[in-house]
Structures are given as C-alpha cells and as structure tokens.
GUPAGU-721078 format. One record per residue (C-alpha): residue number from 1; residue in one letter; x negated, y negated, z negated. Coordinates in steps of 0.2 Angstrom, whole numbers, plus 5000, padded with zeros to 4 digits. Example, Ala and Ser with C-alpha at 12.3 -4.5 7.8 and 13.67 -1.06 7.14 Angstrom:
2
<dodren seq="1" type="a" X="4938" Y="5022" Z="4961"/>
<dodren seq="2" type="s" X="4932" Y="5005" Z="4964"/>
// end
This chain:
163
<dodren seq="1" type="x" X="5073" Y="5048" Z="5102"/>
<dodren seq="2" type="x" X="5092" Y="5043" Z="5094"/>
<dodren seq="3" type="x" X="5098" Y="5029" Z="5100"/>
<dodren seq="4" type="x" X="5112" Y="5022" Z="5093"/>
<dodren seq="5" type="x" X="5125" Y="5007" Z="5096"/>
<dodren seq="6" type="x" X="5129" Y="4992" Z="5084"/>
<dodren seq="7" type="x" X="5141" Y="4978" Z="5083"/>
<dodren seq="8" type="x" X="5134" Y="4960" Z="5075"/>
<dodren seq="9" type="x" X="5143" Y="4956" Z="5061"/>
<dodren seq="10" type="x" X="5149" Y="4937" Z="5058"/>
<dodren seq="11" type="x" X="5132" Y="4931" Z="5053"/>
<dodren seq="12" type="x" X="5123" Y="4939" Z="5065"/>
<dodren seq="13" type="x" X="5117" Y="4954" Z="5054"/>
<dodren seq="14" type="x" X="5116" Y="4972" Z="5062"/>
<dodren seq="15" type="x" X="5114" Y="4988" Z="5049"/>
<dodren seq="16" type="x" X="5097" Y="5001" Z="5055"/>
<dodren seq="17" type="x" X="5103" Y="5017" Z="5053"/>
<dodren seq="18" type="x" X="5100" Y="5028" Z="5038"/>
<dodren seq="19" type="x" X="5088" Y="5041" Z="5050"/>
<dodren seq="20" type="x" X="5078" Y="5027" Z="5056"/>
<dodren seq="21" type="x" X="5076" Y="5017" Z="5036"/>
<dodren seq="22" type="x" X="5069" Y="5035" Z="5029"/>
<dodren seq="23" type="x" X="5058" Y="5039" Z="5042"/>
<dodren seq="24" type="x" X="5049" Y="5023" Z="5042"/>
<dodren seq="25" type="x" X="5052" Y="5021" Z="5021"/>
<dodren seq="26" type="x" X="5062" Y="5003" Z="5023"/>
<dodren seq="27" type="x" X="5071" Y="4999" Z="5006"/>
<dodren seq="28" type="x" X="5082" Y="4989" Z="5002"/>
<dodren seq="29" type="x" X="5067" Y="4975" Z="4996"/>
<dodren seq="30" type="x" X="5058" Y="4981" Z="5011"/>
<dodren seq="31" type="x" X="5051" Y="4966" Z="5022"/>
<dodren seq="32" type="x" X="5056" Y="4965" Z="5043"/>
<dodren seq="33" type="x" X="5046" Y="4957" Z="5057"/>
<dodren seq="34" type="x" X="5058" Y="4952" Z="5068"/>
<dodren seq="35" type="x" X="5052" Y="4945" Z="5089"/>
<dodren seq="36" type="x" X="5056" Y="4943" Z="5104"/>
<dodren seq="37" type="x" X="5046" Y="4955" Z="5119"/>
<dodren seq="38" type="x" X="5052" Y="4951" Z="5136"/>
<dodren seq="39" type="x" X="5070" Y="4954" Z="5134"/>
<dodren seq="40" type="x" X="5068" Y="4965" Z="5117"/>
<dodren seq="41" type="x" X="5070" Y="4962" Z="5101"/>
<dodren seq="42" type="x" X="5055" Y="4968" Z="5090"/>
<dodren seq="43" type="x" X="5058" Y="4975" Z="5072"/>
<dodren seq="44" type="x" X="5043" Y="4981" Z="5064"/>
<dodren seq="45" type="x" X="5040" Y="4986" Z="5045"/>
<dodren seq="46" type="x" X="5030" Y="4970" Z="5036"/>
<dodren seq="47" type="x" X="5017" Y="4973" Z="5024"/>
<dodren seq="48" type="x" X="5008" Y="4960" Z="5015"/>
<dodren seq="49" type="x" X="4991" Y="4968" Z="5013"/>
<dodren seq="50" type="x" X="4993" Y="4975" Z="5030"/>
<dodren seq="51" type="x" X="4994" Y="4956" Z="5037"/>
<dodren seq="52" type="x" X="4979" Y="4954" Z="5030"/>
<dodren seq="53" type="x" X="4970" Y="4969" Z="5034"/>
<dodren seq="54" type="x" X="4954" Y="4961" Z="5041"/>
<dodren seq="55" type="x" X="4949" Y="4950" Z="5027"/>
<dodren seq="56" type="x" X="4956" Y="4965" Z="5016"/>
<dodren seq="57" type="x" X="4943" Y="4977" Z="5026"/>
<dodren seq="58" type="x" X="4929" Y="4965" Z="5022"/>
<dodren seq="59" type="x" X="4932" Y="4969" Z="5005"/>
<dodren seq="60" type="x" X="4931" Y="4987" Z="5003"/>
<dodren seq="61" type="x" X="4916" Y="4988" Z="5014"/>
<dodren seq="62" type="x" X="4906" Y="4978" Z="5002"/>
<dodren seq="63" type="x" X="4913" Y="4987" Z="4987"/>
<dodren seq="64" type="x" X="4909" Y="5003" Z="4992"/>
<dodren seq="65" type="x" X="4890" Y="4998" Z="4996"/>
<dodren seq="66" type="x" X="4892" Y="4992" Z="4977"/>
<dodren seq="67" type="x" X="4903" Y="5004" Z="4965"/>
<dodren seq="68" type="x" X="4897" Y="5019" Z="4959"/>
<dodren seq="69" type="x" X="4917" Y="5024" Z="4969"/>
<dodren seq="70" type="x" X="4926" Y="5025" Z="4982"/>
<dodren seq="71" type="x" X="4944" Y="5015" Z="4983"/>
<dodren seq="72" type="x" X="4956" Y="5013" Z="4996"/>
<dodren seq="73" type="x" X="4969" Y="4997" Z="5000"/>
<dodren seq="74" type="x" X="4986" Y="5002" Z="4999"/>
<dodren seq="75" type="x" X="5002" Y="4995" Z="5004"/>
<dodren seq="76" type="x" X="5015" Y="5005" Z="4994"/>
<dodren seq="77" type="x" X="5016" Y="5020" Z="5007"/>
<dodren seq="78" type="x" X="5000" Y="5022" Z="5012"/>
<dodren seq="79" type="x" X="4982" Y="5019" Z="5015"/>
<dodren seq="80" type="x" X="4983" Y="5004" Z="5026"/>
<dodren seq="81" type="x" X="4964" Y="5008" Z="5034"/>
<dodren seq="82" type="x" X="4967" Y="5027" Z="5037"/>
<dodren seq="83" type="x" X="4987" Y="5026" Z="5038"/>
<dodren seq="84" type="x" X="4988" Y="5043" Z="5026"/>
<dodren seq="85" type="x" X="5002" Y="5044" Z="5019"/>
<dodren seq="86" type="x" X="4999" Y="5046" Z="4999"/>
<dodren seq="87" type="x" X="5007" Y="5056" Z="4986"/>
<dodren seq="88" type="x" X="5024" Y="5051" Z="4978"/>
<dodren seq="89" type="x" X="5016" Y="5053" Z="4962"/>
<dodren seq="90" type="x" X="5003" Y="5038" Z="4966"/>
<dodren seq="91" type="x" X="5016" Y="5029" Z="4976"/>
<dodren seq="92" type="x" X="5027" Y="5029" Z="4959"/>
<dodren seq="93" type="x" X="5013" Y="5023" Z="4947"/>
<dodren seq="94" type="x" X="5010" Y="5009" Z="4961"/>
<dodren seq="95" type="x" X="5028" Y="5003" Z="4961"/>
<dodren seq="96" type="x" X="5028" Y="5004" Z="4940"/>
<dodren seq="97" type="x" X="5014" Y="4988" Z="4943"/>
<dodren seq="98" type="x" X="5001" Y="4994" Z="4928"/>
<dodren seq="99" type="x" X="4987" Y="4999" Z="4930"/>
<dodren seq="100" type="x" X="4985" Y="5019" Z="4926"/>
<dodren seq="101" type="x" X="4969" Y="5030" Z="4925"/>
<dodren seq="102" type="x" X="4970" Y="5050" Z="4929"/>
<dodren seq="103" type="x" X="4951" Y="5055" Z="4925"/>
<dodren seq="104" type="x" X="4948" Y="5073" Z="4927"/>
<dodren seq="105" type="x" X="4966" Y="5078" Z="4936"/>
<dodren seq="106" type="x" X="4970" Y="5089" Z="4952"/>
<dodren seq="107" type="x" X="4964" Y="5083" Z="4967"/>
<dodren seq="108" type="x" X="4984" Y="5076" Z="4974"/>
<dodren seq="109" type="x" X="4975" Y="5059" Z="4984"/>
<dodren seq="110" type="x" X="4966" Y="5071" Z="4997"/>
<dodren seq="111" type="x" X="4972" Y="5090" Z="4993"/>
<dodren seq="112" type="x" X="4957" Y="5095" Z="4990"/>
<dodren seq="113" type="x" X="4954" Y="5109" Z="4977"/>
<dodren seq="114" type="x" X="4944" Y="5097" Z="4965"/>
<dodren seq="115" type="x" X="4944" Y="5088" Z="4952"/>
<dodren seq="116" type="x" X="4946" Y="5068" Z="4955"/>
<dodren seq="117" type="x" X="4947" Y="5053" Z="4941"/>
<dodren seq="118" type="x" X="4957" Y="5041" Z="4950"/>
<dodren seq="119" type="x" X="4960" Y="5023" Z="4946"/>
<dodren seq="120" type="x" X="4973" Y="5014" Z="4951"/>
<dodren seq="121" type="x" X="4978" Y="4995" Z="4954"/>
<dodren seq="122" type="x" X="4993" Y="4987" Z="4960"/>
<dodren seq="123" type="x" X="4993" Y="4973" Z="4968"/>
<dodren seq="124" type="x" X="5006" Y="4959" Z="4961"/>
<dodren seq="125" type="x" X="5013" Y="4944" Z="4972"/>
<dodren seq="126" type="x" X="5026" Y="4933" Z="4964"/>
<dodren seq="127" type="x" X="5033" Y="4947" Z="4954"/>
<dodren seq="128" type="x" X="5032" Y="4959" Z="4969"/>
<dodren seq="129" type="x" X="5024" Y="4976" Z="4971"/>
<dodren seq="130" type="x" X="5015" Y="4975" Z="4988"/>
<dodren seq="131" type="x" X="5002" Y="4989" Z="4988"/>
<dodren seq="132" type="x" X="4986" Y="4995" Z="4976"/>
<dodren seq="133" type="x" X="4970" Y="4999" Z="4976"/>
<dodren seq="134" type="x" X="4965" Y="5015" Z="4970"/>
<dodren seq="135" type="x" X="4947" Y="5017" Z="4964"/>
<dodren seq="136" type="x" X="4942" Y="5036" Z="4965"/>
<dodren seq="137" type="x" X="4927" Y="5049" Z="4961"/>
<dodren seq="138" type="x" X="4924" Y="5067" Z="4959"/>
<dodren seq="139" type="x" X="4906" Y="5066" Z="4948"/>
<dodren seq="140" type="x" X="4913" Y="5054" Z="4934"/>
<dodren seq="141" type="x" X="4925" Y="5048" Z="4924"/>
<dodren seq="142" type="x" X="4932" Y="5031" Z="4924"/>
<dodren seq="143" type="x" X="4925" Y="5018" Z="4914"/>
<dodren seq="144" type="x" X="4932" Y="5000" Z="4905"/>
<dodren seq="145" type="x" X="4917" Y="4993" Z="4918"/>
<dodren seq="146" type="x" X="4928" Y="4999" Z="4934"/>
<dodren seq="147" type="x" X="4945" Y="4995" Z="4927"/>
<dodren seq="148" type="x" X="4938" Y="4975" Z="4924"/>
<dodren seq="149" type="x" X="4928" Y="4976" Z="4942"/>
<dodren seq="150" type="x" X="4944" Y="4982" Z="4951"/>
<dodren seq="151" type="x" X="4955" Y="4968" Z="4942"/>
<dodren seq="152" type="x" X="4943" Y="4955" Z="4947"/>
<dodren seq="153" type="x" X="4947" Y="4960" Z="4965"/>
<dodren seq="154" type="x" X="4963" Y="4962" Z="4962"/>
<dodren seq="155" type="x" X="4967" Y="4945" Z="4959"/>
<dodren seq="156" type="x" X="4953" Y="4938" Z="4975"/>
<dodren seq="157" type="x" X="4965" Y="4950" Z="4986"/>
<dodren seq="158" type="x" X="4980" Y="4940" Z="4978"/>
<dodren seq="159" type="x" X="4973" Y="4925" Z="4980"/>
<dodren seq="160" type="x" X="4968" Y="4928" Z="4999"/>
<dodren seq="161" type="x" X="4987" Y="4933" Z="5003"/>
<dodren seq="162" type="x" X="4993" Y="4919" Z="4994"/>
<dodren seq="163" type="x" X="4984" Y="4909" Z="5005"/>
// end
C-alpha cells in the first residue's frame, strides 16, 4: 500500500490523495466517517442507505416475497447487500434523480447475455442523491403498477433515514 505524508493546514484540514479518492469513488459531495481506534484516526467512506442497511434489508426481503421482480438497494456505487459494483450507465441515471425505465435492453446490471427490463429509483434526501433502488426482470416488462409500488417504498426508505 502507498502511503503518503501530509501537513494540517490552519484549520486542521488534510487533503486524501487523488489515488486513494478514485479508488474508493469519494467526490467532492462525498460524506466521511471520521474516528478514533487506539491511537488511529479512522476515515471510512459514509453512506446513508448503508447506515441503515438492516432496516433497509428488511425491506427488500419482504419485497421480493411480494413483487412479481427483483430489486436491489443501492447507494450511488453499488449494491449495498452484495457490494457489486454497478454500471456507469445506471450509476448516471441514479445521480440524474428521475425515475427511468429500460424494458427489453441488454442485460449491463449482471452481464448476462439476456435481456432485462429494469426499473430504476433514486432515492432523495433533502435535495441529495443518496442511492436507488432498481426493480429488475427478465420475463416481463415493467408496468405503471411497479413504478407506483416502488415510489411507495421509496419514500418509507426516506422516511426511515430521516429518522
């Protein structure tokens, strides 16, 4: 591993190195957990949704015993269950925050050689993208019924973390 060396600023502030930022996918509007280990200073990546995984969990259990779909929680990189990494094409309709439909496309979720309709649905906070859920099948389309059902649990999920 790199390690490198940095001086505090003024205020205290240090700047993570540009190899360290890409790797891990920290933006500038990226959220830190910062802590103290022994005599360490922790820095981890935050996620919303991730925070909130068990509740979250509880969720998508019940949902997929119910929809006539699958669907996965997402924070904006990846499946926060699974931690797969997702496509830059799903991570870009995510961060435009609407709600987007791909019925019938190439299969870019799990690189399969089928077909997939895919619904996805970000997931708001006080004007911030956190994640999504994305609602997906390979025997049918999406209807107006799963766009409504996944909005309802959109908003229960933003509730929860508001809480």
């Amino acid at each position: 591993m790199n390690e490198f060396i940095r001086k505090l600023d003024g205020l205290g502030r240090i700047v993570i190195p540009k190899e360290y930022r890409k790797k891990l996918r920290i933006n500038d509007d990226s959220k830190l957990k910062i802590g103290i280990e022994s005599d360490y200073i922790k820095i981890e990546k935050y996620s919303d949704i991730d925070d909130n995984l068990n509740q979250l969990l509880k969720y998508q259990k019940t949902l997929n015993k119910y929809l006539n779909m699958n669907f996965m929680i997402t924070d904006l990189y990846e499946d926060i269950v699974n931690k797969k990494e997702l496509p830059d094409v799903i991570i870009n309709k995510i961060k435009y925050g609407k709600l987007d439909v791909l019925n019938d496309e190439k299969d870019i979720l799990f690189h399969t050689a089928n077909k997939i309709n895919l619904l996805i649905v970000p997931i708001i906070l006080y004007g911030e993208v956190l994640g999504g859920l994305i609602g997906y099948s390979y025997d049918r389309e999406i209807t107006d019924a799963d766009m409504k059902l996944l909005e309802i649990i959109q908003e229960i999920l933003i509730k929860n973390i508001e809480e």
